[in-house]
SELUMKE-906399 format. One line per field, with one value per residue (C-alpha): z, y, x; chain. Coordinates in Angstrom, 2 decimals. Example, Ala and Ser with C-alpha at 12.3 -4.5 7.8 and 13.67 -1.06 7.14 Angstrom:
z = 7.80,7.14
y = -4.50,-1.06
x = 12.30,13.67
chain = A,A
This chain:
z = 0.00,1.07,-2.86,-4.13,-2.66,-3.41,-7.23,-6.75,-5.25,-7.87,-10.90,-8.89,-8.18,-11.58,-13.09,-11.15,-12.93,-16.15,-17.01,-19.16,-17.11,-19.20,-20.81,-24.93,-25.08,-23.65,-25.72,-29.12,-28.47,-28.14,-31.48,-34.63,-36.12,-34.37,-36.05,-34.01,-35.17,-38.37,-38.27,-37.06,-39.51,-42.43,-40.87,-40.94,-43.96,-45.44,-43.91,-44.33,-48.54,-48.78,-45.87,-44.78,-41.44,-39.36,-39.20,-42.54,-42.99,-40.85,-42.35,-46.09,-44.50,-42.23,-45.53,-47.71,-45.37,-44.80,-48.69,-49.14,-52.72,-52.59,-49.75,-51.29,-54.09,-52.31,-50.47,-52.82,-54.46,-51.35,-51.26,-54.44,-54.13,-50.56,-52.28,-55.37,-51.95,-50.33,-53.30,-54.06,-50.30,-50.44,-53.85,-52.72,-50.17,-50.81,-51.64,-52.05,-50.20,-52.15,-53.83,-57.58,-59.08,-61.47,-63.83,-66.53,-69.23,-71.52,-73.04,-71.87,-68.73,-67.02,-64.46,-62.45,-59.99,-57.34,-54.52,-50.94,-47.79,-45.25,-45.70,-43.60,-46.55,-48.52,-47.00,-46.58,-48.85,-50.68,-51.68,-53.52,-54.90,-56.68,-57.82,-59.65,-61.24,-62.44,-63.78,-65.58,-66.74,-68.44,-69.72,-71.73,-72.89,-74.53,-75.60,-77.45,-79.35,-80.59,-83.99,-85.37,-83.75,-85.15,-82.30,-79.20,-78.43,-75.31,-73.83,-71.49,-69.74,-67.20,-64.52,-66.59,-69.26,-66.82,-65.21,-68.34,-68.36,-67.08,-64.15,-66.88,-69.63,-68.17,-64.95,-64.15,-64.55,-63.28,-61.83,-60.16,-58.65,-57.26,-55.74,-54.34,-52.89,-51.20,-49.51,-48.00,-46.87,-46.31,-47.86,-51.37,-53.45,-57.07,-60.16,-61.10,-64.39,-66.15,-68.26,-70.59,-73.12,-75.35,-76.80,-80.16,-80.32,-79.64,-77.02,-73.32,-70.56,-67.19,-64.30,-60.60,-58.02,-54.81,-50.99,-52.21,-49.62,-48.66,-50.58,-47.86,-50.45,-53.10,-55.35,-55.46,-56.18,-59.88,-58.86,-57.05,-55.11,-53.84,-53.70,-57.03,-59.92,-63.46,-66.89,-69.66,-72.47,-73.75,-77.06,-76.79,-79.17,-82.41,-80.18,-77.44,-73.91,-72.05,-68.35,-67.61,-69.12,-66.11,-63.94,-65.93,-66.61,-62.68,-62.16,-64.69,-63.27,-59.92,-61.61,-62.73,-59.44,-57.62,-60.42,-62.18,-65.55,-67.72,-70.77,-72.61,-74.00,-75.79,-75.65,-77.21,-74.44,-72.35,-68.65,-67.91,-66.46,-69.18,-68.87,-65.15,-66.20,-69.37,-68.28,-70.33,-68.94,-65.59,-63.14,-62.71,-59.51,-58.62,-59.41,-60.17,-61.11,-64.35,-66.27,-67.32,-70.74,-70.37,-68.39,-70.76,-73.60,-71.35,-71.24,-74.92,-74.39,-75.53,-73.67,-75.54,-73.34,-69.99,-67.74,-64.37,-61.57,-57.96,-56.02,-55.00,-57.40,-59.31,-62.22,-64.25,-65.51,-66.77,-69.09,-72.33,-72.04,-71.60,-74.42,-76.99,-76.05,-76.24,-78.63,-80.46,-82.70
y = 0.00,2.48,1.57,2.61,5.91,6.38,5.95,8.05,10.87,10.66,11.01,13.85,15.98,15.18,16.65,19.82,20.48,20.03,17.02,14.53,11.56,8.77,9.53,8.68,6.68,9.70,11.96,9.99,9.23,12.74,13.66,14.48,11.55,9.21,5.99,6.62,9.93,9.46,6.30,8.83,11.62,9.21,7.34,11.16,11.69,8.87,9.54,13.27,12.47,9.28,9.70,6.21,4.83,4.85,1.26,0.30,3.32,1.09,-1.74,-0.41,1.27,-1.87,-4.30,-1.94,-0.88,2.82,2.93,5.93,5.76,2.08,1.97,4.76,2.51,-0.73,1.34,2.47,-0.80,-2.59,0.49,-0.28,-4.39,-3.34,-1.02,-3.42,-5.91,-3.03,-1.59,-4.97,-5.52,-2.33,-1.67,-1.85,0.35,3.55,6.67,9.68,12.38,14.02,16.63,18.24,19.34,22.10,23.28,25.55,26.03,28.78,28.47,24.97,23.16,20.47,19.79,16.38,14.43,11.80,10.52,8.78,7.65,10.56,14.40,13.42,12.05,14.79,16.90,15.13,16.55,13.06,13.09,16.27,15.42,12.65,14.49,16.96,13.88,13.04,16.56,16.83,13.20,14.17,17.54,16.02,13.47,15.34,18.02,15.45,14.31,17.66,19.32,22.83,24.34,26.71,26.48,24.78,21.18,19.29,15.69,13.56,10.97,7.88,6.04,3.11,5.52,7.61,4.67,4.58,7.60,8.86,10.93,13.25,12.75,10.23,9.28,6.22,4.91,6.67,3.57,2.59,5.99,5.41,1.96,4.08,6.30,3.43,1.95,5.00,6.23,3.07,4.18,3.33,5.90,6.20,8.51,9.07,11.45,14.02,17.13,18.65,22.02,24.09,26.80,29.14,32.82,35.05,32.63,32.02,29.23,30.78,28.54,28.51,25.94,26.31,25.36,26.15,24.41,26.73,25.71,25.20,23.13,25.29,21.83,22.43,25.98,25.58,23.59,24.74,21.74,22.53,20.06,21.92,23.13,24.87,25.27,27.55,28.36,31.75,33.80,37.40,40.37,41.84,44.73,42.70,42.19,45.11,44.02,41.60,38.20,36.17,38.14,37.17,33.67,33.66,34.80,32.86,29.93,30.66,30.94,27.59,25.88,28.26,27.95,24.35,24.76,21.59,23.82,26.78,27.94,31.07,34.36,34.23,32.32,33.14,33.30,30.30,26.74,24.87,28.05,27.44,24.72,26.84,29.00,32.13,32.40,31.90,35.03,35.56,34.42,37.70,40.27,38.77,41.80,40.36,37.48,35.75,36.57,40.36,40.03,38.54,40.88,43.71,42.15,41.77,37.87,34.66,31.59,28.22,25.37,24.96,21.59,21.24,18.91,18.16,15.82,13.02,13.53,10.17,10.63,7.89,10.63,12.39,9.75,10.31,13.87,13.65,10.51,12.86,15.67,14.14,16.09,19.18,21.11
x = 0.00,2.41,4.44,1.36,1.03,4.50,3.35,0.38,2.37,5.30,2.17,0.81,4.05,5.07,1.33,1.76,5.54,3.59,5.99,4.68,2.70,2.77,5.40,6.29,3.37,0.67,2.26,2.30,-1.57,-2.41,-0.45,-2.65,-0.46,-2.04,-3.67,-6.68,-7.25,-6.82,-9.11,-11.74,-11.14,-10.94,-14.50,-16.35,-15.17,-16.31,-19.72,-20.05,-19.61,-21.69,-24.37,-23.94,-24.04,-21.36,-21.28,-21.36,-18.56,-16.31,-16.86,-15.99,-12.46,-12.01,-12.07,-10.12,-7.69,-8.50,-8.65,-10.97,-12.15,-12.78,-14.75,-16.47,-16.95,-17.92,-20.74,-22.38,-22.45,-24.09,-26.27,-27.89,-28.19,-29.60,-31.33,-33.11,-34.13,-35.88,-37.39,-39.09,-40.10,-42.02,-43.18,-46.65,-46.74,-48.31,-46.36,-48.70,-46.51,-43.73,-42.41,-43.16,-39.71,-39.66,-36.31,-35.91,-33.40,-33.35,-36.69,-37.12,-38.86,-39.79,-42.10,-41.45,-43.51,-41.55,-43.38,-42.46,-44.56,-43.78,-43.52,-40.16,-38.35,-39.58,-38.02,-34.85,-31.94,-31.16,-35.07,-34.73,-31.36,-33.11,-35.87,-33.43,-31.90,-34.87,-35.56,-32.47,-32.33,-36.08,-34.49,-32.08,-33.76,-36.69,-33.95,-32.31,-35.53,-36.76,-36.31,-35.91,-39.02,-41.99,-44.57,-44.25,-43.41,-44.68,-44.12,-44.91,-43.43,-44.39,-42.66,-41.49,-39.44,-38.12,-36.53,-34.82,-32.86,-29.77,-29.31,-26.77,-25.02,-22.49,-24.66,-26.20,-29.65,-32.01,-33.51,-29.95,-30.27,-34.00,-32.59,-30.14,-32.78,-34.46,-31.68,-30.59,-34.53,-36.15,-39.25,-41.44,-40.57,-41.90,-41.02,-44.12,-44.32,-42.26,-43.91,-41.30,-41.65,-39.79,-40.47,-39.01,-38.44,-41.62,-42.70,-42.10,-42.72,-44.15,-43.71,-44.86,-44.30,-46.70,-46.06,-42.01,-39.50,-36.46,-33.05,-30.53,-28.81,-26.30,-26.76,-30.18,-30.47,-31.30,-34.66,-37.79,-39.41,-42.76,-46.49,-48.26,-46.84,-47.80,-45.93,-48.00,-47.03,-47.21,-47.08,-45.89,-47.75,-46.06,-45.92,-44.20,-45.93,-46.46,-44.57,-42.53,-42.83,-41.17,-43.82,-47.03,-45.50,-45.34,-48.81,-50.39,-48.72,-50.63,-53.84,-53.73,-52.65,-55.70,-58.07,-57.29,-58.50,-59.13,-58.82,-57.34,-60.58,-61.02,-61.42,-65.25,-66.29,-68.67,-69.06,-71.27,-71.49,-69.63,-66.59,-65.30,-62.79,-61.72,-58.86,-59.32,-63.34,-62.12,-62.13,-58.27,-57.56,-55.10,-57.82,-61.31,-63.19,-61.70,-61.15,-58.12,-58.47,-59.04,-55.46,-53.62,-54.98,-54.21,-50.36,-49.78,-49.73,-51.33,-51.83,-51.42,-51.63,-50.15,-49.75,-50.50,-49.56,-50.61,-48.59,-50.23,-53.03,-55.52,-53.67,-55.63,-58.19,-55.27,-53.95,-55.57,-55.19,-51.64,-51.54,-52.88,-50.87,-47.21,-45.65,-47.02,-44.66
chain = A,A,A,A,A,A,A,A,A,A,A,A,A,A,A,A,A,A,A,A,A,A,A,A,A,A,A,A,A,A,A,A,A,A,A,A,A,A,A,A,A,A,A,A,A,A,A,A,A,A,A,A,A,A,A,A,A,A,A,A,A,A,A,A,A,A,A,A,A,A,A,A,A,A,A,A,A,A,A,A,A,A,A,A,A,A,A,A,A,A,A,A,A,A,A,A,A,A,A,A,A,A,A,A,A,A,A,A,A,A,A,A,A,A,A,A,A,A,A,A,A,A,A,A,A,A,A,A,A,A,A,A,A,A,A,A,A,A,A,A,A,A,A,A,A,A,A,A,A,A,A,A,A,A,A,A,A,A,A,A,A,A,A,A,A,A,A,A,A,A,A,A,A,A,A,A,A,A,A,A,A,A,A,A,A,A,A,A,A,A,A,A,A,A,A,A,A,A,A,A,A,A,A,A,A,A,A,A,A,A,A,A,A,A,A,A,A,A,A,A,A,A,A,A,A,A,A,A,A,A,A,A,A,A,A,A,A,A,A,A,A,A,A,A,A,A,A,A,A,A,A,A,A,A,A,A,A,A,A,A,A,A,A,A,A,A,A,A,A,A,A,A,A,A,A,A,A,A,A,A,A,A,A,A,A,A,A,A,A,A,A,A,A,A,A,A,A,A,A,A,A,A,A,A,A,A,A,A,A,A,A,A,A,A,A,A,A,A,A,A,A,A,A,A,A,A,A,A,A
């Protein structure tokens, strides 16, 4: 006993002369050097740029030896097999929550819809990474299918083409990248449709997304993500349209979300039973002392068509509409 107070006092007197306790060893831990640190920075890393779990990120640097990239590699691998399992487990479980996902290029646009079980997933930041992928993935394919344009062209596309396409011009499947999706969330999701248009010279695409989620994301910033959405197409005037054409396109684009037209209509119609689903007859929802029509005349603008969706929506009602309309140009 009294050889181990002698130790005890020797650790203590030697602590208060700030000399080292444990000597080499204490001080060789402590080191950024160490192979226990560095274990730990490469494991965050790992996790911080792949968003697995911690335990499967020590798993992938256990078997490859602290080997970064091929642990990356191996992950995301085992990701998507896990991922294909899970997807079949819970393909019929609903998935009616969601986001609509809405990008524009020049005088291009397309409207997406990708759904999941929870608002919690939809809000998650991997969700809306996919549903960009599957905007741009649409974008480029419908921008590689179209021809020198004189009027408008419009297309549509379903779940089982989508899976089809790339997630870029050198990504993967798009339906790798959903398997992905699933492995990571644990949750049915579906892409569910795709709405693409482009327009020539003379016309413009306005656009609104409604219930809009913040963008805390700089990846995302070229995407608005919200649970309704509107594209319409629009024709300016020979004299040109009197105000802004991004700020009609915008309103417009609210008036169908409000109003949800089934048609275009005309601007003969008149105010009646048979003229509340036609879009130019309808009162305009920002200033109903009017119609729609009388706005756009006011504007210098003409509204072609315009495509609407709601997330979540029976879309089965929608089909032949959308069947007839696939490509206009």
């Amino acid at each position: 006993m009294q050889r181990m107070a002698g130790v005890g006092q020797a650790v203590l007197s030697s602590w208060r002369r700030g000399a080292p306790i444990f000597g080499w060893h204490f001080a060789h831990f402590l080191h950024t050097g160490s192979p226990v640190l560095v274990a730990k920075e490469l494991l965050m890393k790992l996790r911080r740029k792949t968003g697995y779990s911690f335990v499967n990120c020590k798993k992938a640097l256990k078997k490859f030896n602290d080997d970064l990239k091929e642990a990356e590699v191996w992950l995301h691998e085992q990701a998507q097999k896990e991922g294909w399992t899970r997807a079949s487990e819970l393909q019929g479980r609903k998935a009616q929550e969601g986001l609509i996902g809405l990008l524009k290029n020049e005088n291009s646009a397309v409207m997406v819809e990708v759904n999941c079980e929870t608002d919690f997933v939809a809000r998650n930041v991997q969700f809306q990474r996919l549903v960009q992928q599957v905007a741009v993935g649409a974008m480029l394919h419908c921008q590689g299918t179209r021809d020198q344009l004189s009027t408008y062209a419009k297309c549509f596309l379903k779940s089982d083409e989508l899976s089809q396409l790339r997630a870029g011009p050198e990504g993967s499947l798009l339906s790798d990248q959903l398997a992905l999706a699933i492995g990571k969330m644990g949750e049915n999701i579906v892409m569910k449709r795709a709405a693409w248009v482009s327009v020539p010279e003379s016309f413009f695409v306005g656009s609104y997304v409604h219930g809009s989620l913040s963008q805390g994301n700089p990846l995302l910033s070229n995407m608005m993500f919200g649970k309704y959405g509107a594209l319409v197409i629009c024709k300016t005037s020979e004299e040109g349209p009197k105000s802004n054409c991004v700020e009609i396109g915008w309103r417009l684009g609210q008036h169908v979300v409000g109003m949800v037209p089934l048609s275009v209509g005309s601007l003969d119609d008149e105010p009646g039973d048979d003229s509340e689903t036609k879009m130019l007859a309808q009162p305009f929802l920002l200033d109903p002392s009017i119609s729609l029509g009388q706005y756009i005349q006011s504007s210098g603008v003409s509204v072609l068509d315009f495509v609407r969706f709601e997330c979540g929506e029976n879309t089965e009602s929608l089909d032949s509409k959308e069947n007839s309309s696939e490509l206009q140009m």
